[in-house]
C-alpha positions as CSV (number, residue, x, y, z in Angstrom):
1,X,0.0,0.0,0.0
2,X,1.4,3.3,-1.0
3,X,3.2,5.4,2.4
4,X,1.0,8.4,1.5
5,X,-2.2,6.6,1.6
6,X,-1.1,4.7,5.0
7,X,-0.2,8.1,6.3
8,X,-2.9,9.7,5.3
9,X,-5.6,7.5,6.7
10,X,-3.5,7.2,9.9
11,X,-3.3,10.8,10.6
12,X,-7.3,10.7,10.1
13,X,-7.5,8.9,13.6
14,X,-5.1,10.5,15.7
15,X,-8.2,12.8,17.0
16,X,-11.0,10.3,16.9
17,X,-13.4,12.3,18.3
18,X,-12.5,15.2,16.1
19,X,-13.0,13.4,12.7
20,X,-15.9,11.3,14.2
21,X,-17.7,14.6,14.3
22,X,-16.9,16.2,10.9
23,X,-17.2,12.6,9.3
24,X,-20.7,13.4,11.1
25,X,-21.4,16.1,9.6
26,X,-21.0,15.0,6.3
27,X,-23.3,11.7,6.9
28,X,-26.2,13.8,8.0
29,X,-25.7,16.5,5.3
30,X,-25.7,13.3,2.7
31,X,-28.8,11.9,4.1
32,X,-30.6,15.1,4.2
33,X,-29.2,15.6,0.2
34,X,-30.4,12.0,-0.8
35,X,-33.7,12.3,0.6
36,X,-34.7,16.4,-0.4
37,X,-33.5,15.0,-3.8
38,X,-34.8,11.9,-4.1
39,X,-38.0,13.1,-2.6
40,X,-38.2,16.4,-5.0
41,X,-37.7,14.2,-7.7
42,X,-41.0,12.1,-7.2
43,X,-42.8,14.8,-6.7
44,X,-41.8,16.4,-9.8
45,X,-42.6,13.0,-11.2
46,X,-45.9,12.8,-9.7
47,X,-46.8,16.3,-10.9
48,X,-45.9,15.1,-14.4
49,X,-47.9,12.3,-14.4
50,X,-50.9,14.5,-12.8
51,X,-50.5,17.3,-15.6
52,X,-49.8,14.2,-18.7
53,X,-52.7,12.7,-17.4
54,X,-55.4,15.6,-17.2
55,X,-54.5,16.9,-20.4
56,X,-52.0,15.8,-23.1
57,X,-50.6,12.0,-22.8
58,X,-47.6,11.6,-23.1
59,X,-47.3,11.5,-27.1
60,X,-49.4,12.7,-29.9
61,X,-50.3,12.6,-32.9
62,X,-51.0,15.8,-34.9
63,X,-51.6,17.3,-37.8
64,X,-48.4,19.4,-38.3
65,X,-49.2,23.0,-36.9
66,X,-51.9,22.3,-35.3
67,X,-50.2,22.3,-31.4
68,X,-49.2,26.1,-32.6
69,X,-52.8,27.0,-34.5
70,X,-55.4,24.8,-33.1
71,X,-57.3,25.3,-36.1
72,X,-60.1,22.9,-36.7
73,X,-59.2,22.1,-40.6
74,X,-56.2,20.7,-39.0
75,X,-56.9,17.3,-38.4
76,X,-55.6,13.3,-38.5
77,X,-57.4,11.3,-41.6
78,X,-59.2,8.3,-40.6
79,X,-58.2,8.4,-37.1
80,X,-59.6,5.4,-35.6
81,X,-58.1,3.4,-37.9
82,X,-54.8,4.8,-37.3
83,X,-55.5,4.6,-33.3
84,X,-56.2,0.5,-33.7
85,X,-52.7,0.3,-35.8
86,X,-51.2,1.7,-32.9
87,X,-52.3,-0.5,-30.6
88,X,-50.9,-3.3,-32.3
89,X,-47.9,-1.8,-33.3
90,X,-47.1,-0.7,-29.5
91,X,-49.2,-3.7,-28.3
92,X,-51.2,-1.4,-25.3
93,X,-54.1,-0.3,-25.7
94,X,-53.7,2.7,-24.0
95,X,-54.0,4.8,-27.2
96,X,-57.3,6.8,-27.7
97,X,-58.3,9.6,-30.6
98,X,-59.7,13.3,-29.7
99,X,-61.1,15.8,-31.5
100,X,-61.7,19.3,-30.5
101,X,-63.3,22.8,-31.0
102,X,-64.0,26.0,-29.4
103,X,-67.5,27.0,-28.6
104,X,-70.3,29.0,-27.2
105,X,-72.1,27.2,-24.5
106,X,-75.5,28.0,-23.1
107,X,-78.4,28.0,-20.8
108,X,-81.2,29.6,-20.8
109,X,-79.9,33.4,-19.9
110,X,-76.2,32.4,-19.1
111,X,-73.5,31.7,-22.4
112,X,-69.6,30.7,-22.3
113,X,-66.8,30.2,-24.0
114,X,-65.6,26.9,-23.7
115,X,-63.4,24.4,-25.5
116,X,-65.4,20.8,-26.2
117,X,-63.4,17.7,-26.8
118,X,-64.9,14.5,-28.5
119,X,-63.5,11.4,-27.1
120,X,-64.0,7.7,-26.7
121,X,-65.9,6.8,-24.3
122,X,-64.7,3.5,-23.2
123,X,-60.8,4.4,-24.1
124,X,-60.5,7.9,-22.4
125,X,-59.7,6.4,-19.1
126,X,-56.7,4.6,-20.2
127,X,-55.5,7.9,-21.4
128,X,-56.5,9.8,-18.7
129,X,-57.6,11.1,-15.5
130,X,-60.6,13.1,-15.9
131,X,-62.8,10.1,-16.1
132,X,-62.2,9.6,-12.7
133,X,-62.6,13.3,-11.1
134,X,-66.3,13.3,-11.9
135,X,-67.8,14.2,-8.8
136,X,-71.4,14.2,-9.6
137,X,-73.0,11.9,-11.9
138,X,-71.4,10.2,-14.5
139,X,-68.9,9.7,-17.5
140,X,-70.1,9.7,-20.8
141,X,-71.1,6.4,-22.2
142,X,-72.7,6.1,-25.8
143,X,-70.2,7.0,-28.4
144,X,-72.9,8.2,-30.3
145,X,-75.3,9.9,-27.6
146,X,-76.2,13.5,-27.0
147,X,-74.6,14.4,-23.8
148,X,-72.0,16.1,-22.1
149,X,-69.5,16.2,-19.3
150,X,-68.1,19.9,-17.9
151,X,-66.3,21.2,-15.4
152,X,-67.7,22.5,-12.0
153,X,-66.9,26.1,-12.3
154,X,-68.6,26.0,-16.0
155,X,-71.6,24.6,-14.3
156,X,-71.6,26.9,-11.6
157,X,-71.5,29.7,-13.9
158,X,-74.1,28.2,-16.3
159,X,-76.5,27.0,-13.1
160,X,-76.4,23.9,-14.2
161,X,-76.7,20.4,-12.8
162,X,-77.0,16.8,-14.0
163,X,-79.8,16.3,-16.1
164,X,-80.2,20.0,-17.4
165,X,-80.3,20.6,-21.1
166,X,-77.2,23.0,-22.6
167,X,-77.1,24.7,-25.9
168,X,-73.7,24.6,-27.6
169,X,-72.9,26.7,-31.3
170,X,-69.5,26.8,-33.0
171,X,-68.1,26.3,-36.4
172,X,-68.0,22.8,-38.3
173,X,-64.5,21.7,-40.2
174,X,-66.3,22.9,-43.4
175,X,-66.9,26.3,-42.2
176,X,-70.7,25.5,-41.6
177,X,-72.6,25.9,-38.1
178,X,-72.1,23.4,-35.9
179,X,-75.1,23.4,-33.2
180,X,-76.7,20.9,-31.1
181,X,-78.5,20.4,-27.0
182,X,-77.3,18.3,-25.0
183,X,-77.7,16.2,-21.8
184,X,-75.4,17.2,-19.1
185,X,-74.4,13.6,-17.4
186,X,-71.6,14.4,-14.9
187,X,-69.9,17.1,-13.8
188,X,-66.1,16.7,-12.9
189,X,-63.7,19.0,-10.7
190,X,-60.1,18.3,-11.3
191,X,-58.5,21.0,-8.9
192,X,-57.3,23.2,-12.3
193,X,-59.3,26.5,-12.3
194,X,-58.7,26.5,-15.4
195,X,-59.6,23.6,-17.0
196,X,-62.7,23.2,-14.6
197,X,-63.7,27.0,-15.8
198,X,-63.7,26.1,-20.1
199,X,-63.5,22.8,-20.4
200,X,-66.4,20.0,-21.4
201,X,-66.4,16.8,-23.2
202,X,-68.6,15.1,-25.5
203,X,-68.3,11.3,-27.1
204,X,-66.3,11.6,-30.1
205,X,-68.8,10.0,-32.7
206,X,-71.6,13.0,-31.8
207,X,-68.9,15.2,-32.1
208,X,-68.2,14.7,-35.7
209,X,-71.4,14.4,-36.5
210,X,-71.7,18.0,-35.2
211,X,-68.8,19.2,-36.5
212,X,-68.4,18.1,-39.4
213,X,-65.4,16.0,-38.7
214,X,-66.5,12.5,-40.9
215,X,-64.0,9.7,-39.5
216,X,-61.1,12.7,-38.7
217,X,-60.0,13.7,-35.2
218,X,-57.1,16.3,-33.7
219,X,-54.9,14.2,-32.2
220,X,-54.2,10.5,-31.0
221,X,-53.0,10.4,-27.7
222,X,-50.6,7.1,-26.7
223,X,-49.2,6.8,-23.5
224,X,-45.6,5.2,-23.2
225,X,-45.1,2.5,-20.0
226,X,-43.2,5.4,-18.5
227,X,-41.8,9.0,-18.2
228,X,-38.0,7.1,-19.0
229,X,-39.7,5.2,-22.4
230,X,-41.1,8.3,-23.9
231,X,-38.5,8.5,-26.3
232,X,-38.2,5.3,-27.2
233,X,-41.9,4.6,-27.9
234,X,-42.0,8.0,-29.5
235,X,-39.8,6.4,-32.2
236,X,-41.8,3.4,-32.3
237,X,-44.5,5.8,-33.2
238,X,-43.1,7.5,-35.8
239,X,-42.0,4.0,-37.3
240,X,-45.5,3.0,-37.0
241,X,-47.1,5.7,-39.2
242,X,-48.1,5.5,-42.8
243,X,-45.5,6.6,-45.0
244,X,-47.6,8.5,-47.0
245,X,-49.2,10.7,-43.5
246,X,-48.2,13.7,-43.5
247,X,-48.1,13.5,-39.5
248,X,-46.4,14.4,-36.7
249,X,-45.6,13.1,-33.5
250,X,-45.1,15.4,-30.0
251,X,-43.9,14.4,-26.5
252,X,-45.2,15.8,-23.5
253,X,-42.8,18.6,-23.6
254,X,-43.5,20.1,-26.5
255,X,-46.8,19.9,-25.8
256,X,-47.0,21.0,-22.6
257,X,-43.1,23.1,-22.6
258,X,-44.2,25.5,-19.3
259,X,-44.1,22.5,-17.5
260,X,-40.5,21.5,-17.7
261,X,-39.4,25.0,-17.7
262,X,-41.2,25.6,-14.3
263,X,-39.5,22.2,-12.8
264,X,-36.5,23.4,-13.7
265,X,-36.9,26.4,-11.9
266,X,-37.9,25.2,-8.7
267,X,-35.0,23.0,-8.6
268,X,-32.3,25.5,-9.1
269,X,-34.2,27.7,-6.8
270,X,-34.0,24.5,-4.1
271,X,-30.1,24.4,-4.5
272,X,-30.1,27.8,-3.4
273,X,-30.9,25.7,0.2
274,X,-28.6,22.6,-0.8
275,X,-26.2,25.0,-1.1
276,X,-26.1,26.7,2.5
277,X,-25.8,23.6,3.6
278,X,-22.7,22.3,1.3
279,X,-20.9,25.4,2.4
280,X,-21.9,24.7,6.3
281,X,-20.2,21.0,5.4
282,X,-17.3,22.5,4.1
283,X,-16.4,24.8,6.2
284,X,-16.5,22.6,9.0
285,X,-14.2,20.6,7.0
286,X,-11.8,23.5,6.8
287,X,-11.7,24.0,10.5
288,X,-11.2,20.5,11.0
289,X,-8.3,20.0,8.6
290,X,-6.7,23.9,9.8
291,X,-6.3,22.7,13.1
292,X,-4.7,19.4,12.0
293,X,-2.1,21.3,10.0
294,X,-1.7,23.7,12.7
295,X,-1.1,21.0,15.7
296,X,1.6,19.2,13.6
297,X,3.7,22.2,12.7
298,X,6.4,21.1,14.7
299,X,6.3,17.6,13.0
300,X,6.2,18.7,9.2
301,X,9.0,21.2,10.0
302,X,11.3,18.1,10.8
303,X,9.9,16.1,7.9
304,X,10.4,19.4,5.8
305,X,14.3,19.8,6.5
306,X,14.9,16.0,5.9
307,X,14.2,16.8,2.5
308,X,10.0,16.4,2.0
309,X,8.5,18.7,-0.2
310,X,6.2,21.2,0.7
311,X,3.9,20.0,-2.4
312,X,4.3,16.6,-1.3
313,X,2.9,17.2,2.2
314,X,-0.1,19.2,0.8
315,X,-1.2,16.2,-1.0
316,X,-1.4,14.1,2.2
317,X,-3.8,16.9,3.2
318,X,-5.7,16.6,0.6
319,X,-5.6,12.6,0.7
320,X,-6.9,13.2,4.2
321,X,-9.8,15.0,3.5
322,X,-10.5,12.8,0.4
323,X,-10.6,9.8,2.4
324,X,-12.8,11.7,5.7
325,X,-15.2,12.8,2.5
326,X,-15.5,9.4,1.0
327,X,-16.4,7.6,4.4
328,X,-18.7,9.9,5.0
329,X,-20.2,10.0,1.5
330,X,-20.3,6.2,1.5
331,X,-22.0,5.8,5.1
332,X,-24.4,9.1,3.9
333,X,-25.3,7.4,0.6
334,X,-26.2,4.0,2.7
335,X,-28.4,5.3,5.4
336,X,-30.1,7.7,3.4
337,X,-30.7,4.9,0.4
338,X,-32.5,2.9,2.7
339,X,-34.6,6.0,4.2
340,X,-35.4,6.5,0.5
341,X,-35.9,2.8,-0.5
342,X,-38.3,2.5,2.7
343,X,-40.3,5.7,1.9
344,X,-40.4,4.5,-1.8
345,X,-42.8,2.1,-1.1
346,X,-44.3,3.5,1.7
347,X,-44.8,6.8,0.8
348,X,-44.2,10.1,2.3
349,X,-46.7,12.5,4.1
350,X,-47.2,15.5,7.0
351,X,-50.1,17.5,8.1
352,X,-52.0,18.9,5.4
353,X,-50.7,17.1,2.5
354,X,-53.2,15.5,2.1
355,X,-56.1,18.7,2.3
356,X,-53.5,20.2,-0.1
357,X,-53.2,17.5,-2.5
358,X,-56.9,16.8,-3.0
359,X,-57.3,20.9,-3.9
360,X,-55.2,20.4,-7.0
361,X,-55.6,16.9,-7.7
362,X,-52.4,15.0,-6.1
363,X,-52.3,12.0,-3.8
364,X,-52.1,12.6,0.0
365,X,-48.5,11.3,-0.4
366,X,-45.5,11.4,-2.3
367,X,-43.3,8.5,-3.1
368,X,-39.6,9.5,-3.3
369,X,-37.9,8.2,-6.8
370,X,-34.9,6.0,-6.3
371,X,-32.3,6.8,-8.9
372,X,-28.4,7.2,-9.3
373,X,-29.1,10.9,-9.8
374,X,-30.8,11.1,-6.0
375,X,-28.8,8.9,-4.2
376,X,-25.0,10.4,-5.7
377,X,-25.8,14.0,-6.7
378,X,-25.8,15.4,-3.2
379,X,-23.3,13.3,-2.0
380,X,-20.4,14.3,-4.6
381,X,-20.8,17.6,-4.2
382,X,-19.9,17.6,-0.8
383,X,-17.1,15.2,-1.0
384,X,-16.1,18.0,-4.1
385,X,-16.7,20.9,-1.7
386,X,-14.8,19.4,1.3
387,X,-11.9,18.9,-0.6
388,X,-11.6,22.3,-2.3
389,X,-11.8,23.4,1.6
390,X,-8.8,22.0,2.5
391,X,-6.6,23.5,0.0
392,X,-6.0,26.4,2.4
393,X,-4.4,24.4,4.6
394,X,-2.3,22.8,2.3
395,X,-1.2,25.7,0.5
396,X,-0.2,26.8,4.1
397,X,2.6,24.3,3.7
398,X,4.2,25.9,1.1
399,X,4.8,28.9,3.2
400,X,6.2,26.9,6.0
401,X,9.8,27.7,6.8
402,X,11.3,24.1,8.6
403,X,13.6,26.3,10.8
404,X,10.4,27.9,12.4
405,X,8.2,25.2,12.3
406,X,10.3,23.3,14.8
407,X,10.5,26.2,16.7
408,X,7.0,26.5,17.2
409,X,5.4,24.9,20.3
């Protein structure tokens, strides 16, 4: 074994006590890392899987221009039949075709704006949420029938309730009037103002009746086993389509690009915090390796004059610290691994989560992701950060004079 290294991790336990504490230090500032991480990381998940889920899918399949335009002339040929050569082609059937237009909704005295969105009745809940957030009544269930489904703001504002008649009236794909009444069968509330406020949805065959469609929608939405397969069954969907379509394919990003951008920013924002606490780490680690140097003056003055370099030294510093980092980065990532592993499955909660959650449409408790980014991010930073802190006192080496370092106490 090299002298250095033996050296090195020797000097580590001439103060027990005193490296047992920083070592400490650096365990619990790992474990804190590894879970915040690993636990900001599922919640980013879950709130990605809550947003793909109300809204877009994870992939679809567009006309091209019509994410940007959302005009109604923009649409996918023969959709259903394209929707059942997905689900071969993928082999899920977790693909379902939409179709959509803006229009005027009304009752009796009351009228607003709304977008309505054909879909499959028995297909739209393996595509996505809203199905389930209908709090009174029910989900559509005749592809073909007369009825509608809207939010709970827009029935609040219309003064509507299951069973009332509403009057919708927009513009058909070939520029004619596109007006009909319908039934209203459930009324959901999916915690997005938003959506809740000018949203409805009608089954897809009455909606191209009405509009005009004939066997067109606006988009088939596939959903890929995973956030991590998105790419990869985004490919298989391209593959997949007629060479001839002149189609293209979107991931949840582009459809849906504020998203990212705003998970982005809440995680730089959170290593603001990370970062206090890196620099509390490392200056801890400076003190501790200052006051090494400084107590063995004496002994590295002799070493010095025997012919040792000053550079040489420094680098059993450094090999010190590396070596207090790495125990404490291995024993960090271990214990805080299993805190992660064990709320993986069980789940994560505190008072008022779950009151939270159920305004906005999340669970009552967040799972924390187990991933090499969680469990080794934190951790390498601060075995990084500790030994940049110990280069002062190993540069104070090189202004050590061996005559006066034996002189000194």
């Amino acid at each position: 074994m090299n002298i250095t290294f033996r050296l090195a991790w020797r000097n580590l336990w001439r103060r027990k006590r005193r490296t047992w504490l920083t070592v400490g230090a650096m365990v619990f500032s790992n474990i804190l890392l590894v879970f915040m991480i690993s636990l900001q990381l599922g919640m980013y998940e879950m709130m990605i899987v809550n947003a793909l889920k109300a809204q877009t899918g994870h992939l679809q399949v567009q006309a091209p221009g019509y994410k940007d335009d959302f005009k109604i002339r923009q649409v996918v040929p023969n959709a259903k039949q394209l929707a059942d050569d997905l689900r071969q082609g993928l082999a899920t059937e977790e693909v379902a075709v939409r179709a959509a237009a803006f229009a005027l909704i009304s009752s009796g005295d009351r009228s607003y704006g709304a977008q309505i969105t054909g879909v499959e009745p028995a297909r739209e809940s393996l595509v996505s949420s809203l199905p389930g957030l209908v709090t009174e009544g029910g989900f559509l269930s005749d592809p073909m029938a007369e009825e509608i489904v809207i939010g709970s703001v827009l029935a609040r504002n219309l003064r509507v309730g299951v069973g009332d008649e509403l009057t919708f009236i927009g513009s058909g794909r070939d520029g004619s009037f596109a007006a009909a009444v319908v039934d209203v069968v459930g009324i959901f509330e999916s915690g997005v103002p938003d959506m809740d406020r000018g949203f409805a949805q009608v089954p897809l065959g009455f909606f191209q009746d009405a509009f005009a469609m004939g066997d067109a929608g606006h988009a088939v939405v596939v959903m890929a086993p995973g956030l991590l397969q998105v790419g990869a069954t985004q490919a298989r969907v391209e593959a997949l389509l007629p060479a001839d379509a002149d189609l293209v394919v979107h991931d949840w990003d582009a459809l849906l690009p504020g998203l990212k951008q705003a998970i982005q920013a809440d995680f730089v924002s959170a290593w603001f915090m990370y970062g206090i606490l890196i620099i509390l780490v490392a200056f801890s680690v400076l003190n501790t390796q200052l006051m090494s140097v400084l107590e063995r003056t004496k002994e590295f003055g002799i070493v010095m004059s025997l012919g040792v370099t000053p550079g040489r030294l420094g680098r059993l510093v450094l090999l010190e610290t590396a070596l207090m980092g790495i125990v404490g980065m291995v024993l960090g990532v271990l214990l805080g691994g299993g805190l992660v592993l064990w709320l993986h499955f069980n789940g994560f909660t505190y008072p008022g989560l779950e009151e939270m959650g159920g305004k906005f449409n999340l669970p009552g408790r967040i799972y924390p992701t187990v991933s090499v980014l969680g469990l080794l991010t934190g951790p390498l930073i601060v075995l990084a950060a500790s030994v940049v802190a110990s280069f002062y006192p190993a540069l104070r080496l090189r202004w050590m004079e061996p005559v006066a370092a034996m002189r000194a106490a």
